[in-house]
C-alpha positions in Angstrom: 138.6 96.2 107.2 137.8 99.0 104.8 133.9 98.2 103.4 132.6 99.4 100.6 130.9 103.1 99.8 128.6 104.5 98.0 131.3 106.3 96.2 133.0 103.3 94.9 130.0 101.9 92.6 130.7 103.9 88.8 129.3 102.1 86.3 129.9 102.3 83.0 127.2 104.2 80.3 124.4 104.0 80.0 123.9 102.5 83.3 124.6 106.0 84.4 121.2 106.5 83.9 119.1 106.3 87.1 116.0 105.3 85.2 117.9 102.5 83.2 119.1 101.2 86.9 115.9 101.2 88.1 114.0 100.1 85.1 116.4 96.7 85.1 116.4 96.2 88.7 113.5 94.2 88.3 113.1 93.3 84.5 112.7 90.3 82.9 115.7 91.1 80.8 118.0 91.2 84.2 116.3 87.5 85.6 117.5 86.1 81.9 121.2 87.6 81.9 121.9 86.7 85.3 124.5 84.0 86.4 122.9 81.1 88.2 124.8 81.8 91.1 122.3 84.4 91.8 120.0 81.8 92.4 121.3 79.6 94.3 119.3 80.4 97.5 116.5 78.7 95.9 118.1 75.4 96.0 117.3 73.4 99.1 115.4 76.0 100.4 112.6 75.3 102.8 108.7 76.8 102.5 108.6 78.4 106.2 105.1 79.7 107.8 105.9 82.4 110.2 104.4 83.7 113.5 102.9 87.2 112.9 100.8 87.4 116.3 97.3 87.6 116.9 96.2 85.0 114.6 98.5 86.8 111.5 100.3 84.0 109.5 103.4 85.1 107.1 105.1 82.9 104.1 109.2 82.8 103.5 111.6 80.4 102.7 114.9 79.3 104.7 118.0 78.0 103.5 120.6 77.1 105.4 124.2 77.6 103.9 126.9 74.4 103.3 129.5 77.1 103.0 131.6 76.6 105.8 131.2 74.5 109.2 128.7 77.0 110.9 126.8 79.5 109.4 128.2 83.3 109.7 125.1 84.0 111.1 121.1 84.2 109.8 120.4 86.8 107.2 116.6 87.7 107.2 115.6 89.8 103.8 112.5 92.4 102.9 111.1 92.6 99.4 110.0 95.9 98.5 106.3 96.6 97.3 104.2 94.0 95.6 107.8 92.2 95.5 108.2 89.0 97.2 110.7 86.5 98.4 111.4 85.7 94.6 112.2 89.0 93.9 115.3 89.2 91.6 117.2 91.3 94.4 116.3 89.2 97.3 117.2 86.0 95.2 120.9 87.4 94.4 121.5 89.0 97.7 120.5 86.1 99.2 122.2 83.9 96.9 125.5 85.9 97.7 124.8 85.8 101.5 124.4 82.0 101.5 128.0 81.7 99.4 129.4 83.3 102.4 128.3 81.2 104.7 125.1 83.3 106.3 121.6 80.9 106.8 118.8 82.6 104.6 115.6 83.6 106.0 113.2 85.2 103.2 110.3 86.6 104.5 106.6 87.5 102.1 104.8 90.4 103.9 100.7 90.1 104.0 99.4 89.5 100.8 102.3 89.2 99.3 104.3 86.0 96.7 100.7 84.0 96.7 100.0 84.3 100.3 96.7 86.7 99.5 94.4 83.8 101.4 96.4 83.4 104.4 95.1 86.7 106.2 91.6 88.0 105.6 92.5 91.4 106.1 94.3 93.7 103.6 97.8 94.5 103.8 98.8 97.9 105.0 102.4 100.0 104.8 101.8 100.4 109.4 101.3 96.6 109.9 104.6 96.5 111.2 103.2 94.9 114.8 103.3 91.7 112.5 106.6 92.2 110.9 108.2 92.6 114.0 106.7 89.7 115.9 107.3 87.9 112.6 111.3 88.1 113.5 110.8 88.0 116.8 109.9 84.0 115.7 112.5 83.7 113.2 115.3 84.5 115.5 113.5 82.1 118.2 113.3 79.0 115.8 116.4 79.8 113.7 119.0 80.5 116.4 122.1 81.9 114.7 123.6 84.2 115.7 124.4 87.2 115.0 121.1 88.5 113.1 121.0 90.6 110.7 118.0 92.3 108.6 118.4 94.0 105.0 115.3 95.2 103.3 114.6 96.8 99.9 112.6 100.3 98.8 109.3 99.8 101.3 110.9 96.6 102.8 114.1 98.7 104.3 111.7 101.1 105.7 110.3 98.0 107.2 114.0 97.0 108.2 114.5 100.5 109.7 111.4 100.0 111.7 112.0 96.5 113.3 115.2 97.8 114.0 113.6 100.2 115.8 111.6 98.2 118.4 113.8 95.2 118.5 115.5 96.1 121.4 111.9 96.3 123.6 110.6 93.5 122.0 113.6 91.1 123.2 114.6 90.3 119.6 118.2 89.6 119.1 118.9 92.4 116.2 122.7 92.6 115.7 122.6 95.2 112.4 119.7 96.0 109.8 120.5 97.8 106.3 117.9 99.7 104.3 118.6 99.8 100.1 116.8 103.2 98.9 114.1 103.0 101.7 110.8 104.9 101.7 111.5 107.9 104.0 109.0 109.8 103.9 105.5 108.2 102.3 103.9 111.0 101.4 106.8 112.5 99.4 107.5 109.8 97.9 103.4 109.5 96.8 103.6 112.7 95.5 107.0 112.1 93.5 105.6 109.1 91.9 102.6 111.2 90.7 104.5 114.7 89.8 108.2 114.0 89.3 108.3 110.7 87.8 107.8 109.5 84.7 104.1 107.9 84.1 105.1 104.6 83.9 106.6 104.2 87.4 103.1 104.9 88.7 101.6 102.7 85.5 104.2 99.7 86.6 103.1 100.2 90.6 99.2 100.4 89.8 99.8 97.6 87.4 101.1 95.4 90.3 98.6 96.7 93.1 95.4 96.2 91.1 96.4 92.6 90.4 97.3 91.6 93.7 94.0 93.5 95.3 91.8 91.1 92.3 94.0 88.1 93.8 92.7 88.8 97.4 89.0 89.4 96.5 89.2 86.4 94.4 90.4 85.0 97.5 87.8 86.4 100.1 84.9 86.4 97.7 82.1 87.1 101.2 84.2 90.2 101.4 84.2 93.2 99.4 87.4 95.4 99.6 87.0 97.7 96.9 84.0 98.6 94.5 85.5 98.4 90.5 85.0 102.1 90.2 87.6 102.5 92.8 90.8 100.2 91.3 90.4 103.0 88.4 91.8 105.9 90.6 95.0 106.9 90.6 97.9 106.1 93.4 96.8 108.7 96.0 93.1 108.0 94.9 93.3 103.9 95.1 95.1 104.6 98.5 93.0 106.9 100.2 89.9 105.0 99.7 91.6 101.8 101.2 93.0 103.7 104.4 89.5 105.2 104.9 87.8 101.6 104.2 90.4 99.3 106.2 92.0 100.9 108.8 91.8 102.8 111.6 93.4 106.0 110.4 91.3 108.9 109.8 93.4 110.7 106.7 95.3 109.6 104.1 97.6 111.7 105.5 97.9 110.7 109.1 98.4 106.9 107.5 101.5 107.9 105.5 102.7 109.8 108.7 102.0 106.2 110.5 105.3 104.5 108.6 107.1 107.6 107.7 111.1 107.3 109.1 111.6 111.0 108.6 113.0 114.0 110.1 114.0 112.9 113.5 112.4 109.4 113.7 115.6 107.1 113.5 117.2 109.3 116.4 116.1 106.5 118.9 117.7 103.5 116.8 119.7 101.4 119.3 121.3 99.2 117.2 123.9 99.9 114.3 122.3 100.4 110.7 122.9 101.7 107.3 121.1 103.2 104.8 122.2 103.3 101.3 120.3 105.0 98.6 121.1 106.8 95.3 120.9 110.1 93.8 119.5 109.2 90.9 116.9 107.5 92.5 113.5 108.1 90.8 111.5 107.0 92.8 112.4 108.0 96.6 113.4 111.9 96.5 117.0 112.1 97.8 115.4 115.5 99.8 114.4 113.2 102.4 117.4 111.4 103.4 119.1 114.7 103.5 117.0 116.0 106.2 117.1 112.9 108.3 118.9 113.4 111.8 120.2 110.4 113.0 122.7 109.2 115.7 126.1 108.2 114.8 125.5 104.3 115.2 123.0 104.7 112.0 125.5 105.8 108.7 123.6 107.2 106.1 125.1 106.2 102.2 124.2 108.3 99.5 125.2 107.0 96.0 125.9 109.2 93.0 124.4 106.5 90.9 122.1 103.4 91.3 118.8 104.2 90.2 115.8 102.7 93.1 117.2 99.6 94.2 119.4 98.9 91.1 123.1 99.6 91.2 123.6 97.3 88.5 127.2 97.0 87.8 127.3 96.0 84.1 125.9 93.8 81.5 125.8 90.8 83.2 123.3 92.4 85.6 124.8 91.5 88.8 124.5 94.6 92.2 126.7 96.4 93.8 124.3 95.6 96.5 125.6 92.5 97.4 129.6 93.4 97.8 128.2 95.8 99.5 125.4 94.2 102.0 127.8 91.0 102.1 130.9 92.8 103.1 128.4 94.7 106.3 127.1 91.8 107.0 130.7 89.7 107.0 131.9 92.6 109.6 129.4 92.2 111.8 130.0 88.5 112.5 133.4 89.2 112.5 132.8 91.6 115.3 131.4 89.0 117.0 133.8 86.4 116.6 136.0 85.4 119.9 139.2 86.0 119.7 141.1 83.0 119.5 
């Protein structure tokens, strides 16, 4: 089976233009032009509360596929940042999963798609303890097999991650695939402030000030910020939480606690992919350049794409999901007895 690359998405001008990828990845424009197969995971699908450990309870949805006699296997997706399990990309990757037969596990992180009062404290980038666990009871009451993980921008470094401590944790990981995953954080704070244009940072803040309102307004005895604070820029906003709400000591020893970089991936046990573009905006390309990783972890660097676009034409549709369905499709098949 020859899978798609990297090298095969070229799409057409202007979508050349790794800002005009990234920009429509997750517009309003895109959501409106888009076929209604790309939502088609959000039929029949089920409102699931997860298992996060400790006390920690996580939202998702499930939908199990009519496709074929038995599912493929059970796809769990990550949203990216202040994305959730209705996120345009999740829905049509999802949607396009479920077509070919794969069960659908979505999964909200903390304080993420409306779930700001389930969990009294804040989210955090290194609450992966939770994430992990969080699988670990998906694959326990959803049993299909094989399973795979794909996750998008902070959710495939979440992907990259669980894939990491699956194996020790007992959970039966088959594959994960990261789309343009944050490497290293504290690059990719700095590119956000420096490199890229001000209304990446404006669209992120945007986003991050709302949801922080939505859990105040939800845990009113508690006060997680002070107004003077939600005026501070990214690195500002996030170094007064980290020194307020967690452990760490430094902005910069919490950005080292989720970074994937240099030689972090070089204990990954199970096979994994990350793709990512050039072009990207958002997440420096410098990063996935330096990573070192072992030959069971293929590293897919796309000329164009934008940050989790790859937007094939005008009727808005990914790359992404030939190209996570046909990974996906492989490993099952890998599975498969031979009959």
């Amino acid at each position: 089976m020859t899978l798609p690359t990297g090298r095969d998405f070229r799409p057409p001008w202007p979508l050349t233009s790794g800002h005009i990828q990234t920009m429509l990845s997750s517009s309003g424009v895109r959501r409106g032009l888009l076929p209604r197969r790309a939502y088609k995971v959000l039929e029949g699908a089920e409102p699931i509360m997860v298992d996060g450990g400790d006390g920690v309870r996580l939202t998702g949805a499930y939908t199990a596929q009519t496709a074929q006699a038995t599912p493929r296997g059970l796809a769990v997706l990550f949203h990216g940042w202040e994305g959730s399990v209705d996120s345009t990309y999740v829905l049509q990757t999802g949607s396009r999963l479920l077509a070919e037969g794969w069960d659908i596990c979505r999964l909200n992180f903390r304080d993420h798609g409306d779930s700001h009062a389930l969990n009294e404290a804040l989210f955090h980038s290194c609450r992966i303890d939770e994430v992990v666990h969080a699988v670990g009871d998906i694959a326990h009451r959803w049993p299909s097999r094989p399973l795979a993980l794909a996750g998008f921008s902070l959710g495939g470094n979440f992907a990259l991650r669980v894939a990491l401590q699956a194996p020790q944790k007992g959970i039966p990981l088959s594959y994960a695939l990261a789309v343009c995953p944050i490497i290293d954080p504290g690059e990719g704070l700095f590119s956000l402030e420096e490199s890229a244009p001000w209304f990446y940072q404006a669209y992120f803040m945007n986003k991050w000030r709302r949801s922080l309102r939505a859990k105040q307004a939800a845990f009113p005895h508690r006060e997680y910020f002070e107004l003077q604070e939600l005026k501070q820029n990214l690195r500002g906003l996030t170094e007064a939480l980290v020194l307020r709400h967690t452990d760490f000591g430094s902005l910069q020893a919490y950005l080292d606690g989720y970074s994937v970089a240099g030689h972090a991936l070089t204990a990954m046990q199970i096979p994994a992919t990350i793709l990512t573009a050039r072009d990207d905006p958002v997440i420096p390309v410098d990063a996935f350049e330096k990573l070192e990783l072992p030959s069971n972890v293929e590293l897919d660097i796309a000329a164009y794409g934008g940050h989790c676009g790859f937007i094939r034409g005008w009727d808005m549709t990914s790359f992404c999901d030939d190209y996570i369905a046909a990974r996906f499709n492989a490993i099952a098949e890998a599975r498969s007895p031979i009959t």
